[in-house]
C-alpha positions as CSV (number, residue, x, y, z in Angstrom):
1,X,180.4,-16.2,109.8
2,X,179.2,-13.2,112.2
3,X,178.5,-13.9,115.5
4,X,178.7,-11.8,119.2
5,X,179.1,-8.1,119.5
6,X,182.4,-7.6,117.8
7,X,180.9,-8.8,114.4
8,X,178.1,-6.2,115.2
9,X,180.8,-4.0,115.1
10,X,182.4,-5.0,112.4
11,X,179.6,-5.2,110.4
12,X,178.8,-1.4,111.2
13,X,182.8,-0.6,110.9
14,X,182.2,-2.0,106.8
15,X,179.2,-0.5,106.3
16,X,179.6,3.5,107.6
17,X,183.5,3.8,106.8
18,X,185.1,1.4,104.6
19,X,183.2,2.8,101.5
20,X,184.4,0.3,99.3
21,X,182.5,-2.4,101.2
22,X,179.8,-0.4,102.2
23,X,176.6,-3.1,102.0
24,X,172.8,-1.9,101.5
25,X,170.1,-1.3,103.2
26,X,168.8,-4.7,102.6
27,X,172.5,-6.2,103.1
28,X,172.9,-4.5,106.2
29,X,169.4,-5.5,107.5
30,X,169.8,-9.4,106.1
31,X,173.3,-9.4,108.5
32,X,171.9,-7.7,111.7
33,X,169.0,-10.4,111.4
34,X,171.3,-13.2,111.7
35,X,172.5,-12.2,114.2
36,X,169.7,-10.8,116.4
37,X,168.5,-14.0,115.6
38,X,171.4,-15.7,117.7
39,X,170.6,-13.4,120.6
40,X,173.3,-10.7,120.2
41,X,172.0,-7.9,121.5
42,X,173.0,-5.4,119.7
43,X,172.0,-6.1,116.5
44,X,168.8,-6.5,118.0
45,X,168.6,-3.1,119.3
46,X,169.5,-1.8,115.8
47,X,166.8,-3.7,114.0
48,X,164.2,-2.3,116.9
49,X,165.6,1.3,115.9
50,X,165.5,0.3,112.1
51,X,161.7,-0.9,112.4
52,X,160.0,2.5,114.7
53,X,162.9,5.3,113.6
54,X,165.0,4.4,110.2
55,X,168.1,3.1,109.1
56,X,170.5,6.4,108.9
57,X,170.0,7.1,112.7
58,X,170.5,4.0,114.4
59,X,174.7,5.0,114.2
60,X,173.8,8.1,115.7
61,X,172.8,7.9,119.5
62,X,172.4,11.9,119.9
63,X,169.1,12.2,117.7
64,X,167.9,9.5,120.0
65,X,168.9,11.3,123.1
66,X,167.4,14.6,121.6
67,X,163.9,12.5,120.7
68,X,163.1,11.8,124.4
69,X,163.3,15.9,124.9
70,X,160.6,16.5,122.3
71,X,157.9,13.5,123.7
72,X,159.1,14.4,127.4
73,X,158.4,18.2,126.5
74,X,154.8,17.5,125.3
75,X,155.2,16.8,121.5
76,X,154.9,12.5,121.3
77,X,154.5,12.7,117.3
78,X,158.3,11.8,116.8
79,X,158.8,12.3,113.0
80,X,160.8,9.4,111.3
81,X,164.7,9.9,111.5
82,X,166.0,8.3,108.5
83,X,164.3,5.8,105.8
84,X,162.8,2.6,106.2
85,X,163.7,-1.2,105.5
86,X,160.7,-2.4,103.1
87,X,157.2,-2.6,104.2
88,X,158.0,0.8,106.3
89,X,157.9,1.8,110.0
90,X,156.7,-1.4,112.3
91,X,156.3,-0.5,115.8
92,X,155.3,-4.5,116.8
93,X,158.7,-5.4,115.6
94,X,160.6,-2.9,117.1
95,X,159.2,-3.7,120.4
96,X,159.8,-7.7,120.1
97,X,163.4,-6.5,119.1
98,X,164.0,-4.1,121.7
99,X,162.4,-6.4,124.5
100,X,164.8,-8.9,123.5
101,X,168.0,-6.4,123.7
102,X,166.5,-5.3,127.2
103,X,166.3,-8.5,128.5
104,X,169.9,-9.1,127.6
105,X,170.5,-6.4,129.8
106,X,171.4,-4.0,126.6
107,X,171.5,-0.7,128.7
108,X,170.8,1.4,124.6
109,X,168.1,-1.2,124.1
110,X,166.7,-0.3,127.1
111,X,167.2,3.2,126.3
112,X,165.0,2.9,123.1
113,X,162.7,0.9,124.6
114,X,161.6,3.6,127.1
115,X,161.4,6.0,124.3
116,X,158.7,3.6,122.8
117,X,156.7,3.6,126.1
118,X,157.4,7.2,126.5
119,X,155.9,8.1,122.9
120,X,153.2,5.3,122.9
121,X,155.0,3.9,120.2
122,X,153.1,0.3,119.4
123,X,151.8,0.2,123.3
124,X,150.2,2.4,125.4
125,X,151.9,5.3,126.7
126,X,153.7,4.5,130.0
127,X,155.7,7.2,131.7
128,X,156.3,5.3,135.0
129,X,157.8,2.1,132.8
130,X,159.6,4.6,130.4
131,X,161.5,6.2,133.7
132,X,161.8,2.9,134.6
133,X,164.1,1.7,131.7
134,X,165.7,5.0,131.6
135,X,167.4,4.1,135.1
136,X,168.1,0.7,134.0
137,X,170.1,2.1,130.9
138,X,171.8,4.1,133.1
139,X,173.3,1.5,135.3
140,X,174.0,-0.5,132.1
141,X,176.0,1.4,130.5
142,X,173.9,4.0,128.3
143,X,174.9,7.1,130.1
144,X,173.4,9.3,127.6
145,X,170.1,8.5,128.9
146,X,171.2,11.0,131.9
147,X,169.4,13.5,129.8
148,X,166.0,12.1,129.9
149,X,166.3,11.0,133.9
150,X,166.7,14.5,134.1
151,X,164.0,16.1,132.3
152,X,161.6,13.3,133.7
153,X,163.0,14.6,137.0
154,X,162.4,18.0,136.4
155,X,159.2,17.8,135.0
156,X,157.7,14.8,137.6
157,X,156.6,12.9,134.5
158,X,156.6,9.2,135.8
159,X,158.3,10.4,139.0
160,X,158.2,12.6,141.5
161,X,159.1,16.0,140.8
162,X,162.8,16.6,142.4
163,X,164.7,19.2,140.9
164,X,168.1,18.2,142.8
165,X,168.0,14.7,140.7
166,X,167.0,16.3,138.0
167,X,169.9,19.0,138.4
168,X,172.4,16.1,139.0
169,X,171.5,13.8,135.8
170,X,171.9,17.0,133.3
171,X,174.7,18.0,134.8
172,X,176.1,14.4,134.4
173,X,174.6,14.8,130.9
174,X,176.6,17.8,130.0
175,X,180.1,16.2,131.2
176,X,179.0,13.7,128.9
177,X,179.5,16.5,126.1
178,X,175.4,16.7,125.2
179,X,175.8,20.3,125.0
180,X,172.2,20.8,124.3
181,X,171.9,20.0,128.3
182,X,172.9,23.5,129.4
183,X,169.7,25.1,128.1
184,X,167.7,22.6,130.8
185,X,170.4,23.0,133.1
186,X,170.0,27.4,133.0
187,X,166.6,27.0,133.1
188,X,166.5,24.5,135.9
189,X,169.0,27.0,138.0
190,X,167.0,29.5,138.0
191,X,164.7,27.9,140.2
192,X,167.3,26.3,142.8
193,X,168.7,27.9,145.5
194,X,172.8,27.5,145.9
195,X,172.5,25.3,148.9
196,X,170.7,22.9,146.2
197,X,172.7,23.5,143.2
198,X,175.5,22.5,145.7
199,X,173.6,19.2,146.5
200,X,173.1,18.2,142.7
201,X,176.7,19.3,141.8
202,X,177.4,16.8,145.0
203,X,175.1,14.1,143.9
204,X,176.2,14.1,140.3
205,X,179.8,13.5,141.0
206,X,178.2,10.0,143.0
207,X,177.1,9.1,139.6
208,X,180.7,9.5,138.0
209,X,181.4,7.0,141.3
């Protein structure tokens, strides 16, 4: 019998590297079910990714990471990431799921669930909520959601502009090995002077704290 976050685990352990008890699509979805249904929070989160963004990417936190760059850059048509259960791509579902995760306090269901306000995925497009649940990723645990804080940041997009946050979350992003950070972080630079590249470098070590 699964239950809690370890058989989450487990569950994804069997399915992406013991290949001779790798389950199916439909095996893997019937499991996570069960237990989203008994309130464990990640498998909840998965099934919300499953439903908006596909099954191969919900092992693979960097696409999602990458995904907020392309809405939060001016493109909100995020293209499926991987196949779908049957019936296909269901935005309503993935919200109830990710809502539930969220209210768990599931800092990456959090995480996904500001992407969905962020694109307008099944509800209106909300930049100030999105920014919102980015933050309280953050404190939960996702860290990788650094990245978007600081492209929100930098842009003002459900915030005010400030480009020493900004320059503090990518650089906290980048320690965090998402190398694809340093682009933001050059072009970000460029603008700064050193007394507030100091200051972020400064503030982005609080966030280590």
């Amino acid at each position: 019998t699964y239950g809690g976050r370890w058989a989450t685990h487990d569950l994804l352990e069997m399915h992406f590297k013991d290949k001779d008890m790798e389950l199916d699509s439909a095996e893997l979805y019937k499991w996570l079910r069960v237990l989203a249904l008994n309130g464990e929070g990640e498998a909840q989160m998965l099934l919300g990714v499953i439903y908006s963004f596909g099954f191969p990417v919900f092992n693979d936190h960097i696409k999602l990471v990458q995904a907020s760059e392309q809405v939060i850059k001016g493109d909100p048509n995020l293209a499926p990431l991987g196949s779908f259960h049957q019936g296909g791509r269901n935005d309503q579902r993935a919200l109830f799921w990710l809502e539930k995760a969220a209210a768990g306090n599931y800092g990456t269901g959090m995480y996904v669930l500001g992407l969905m306000h962020l694109a307008g995925r099944g509800t209106d497009v909300n930049h100030g909520k999105a920014f919102a649940l980015f933050v309280e990723a953050f404190e939960y645990g996702f860290k990788e959601t650094s990245y978007a804080i600081g492209l929100m940041y930098a842009k003002g997009l459900g915030v005010g502009q400030n480009k020493i946050q900004a320059l503090a979350y990518l650089y906290y992003a980048a320690s965090m090995d998402l190398d694809f950070a340093e682009k933001s972080i050059k072009e970000l630079e460029q603008s700064m002077t050193k007394e507030q590249i100091d200051q972020a470098l400064e503030m982005m070590e609080s966030l280590k704290q």
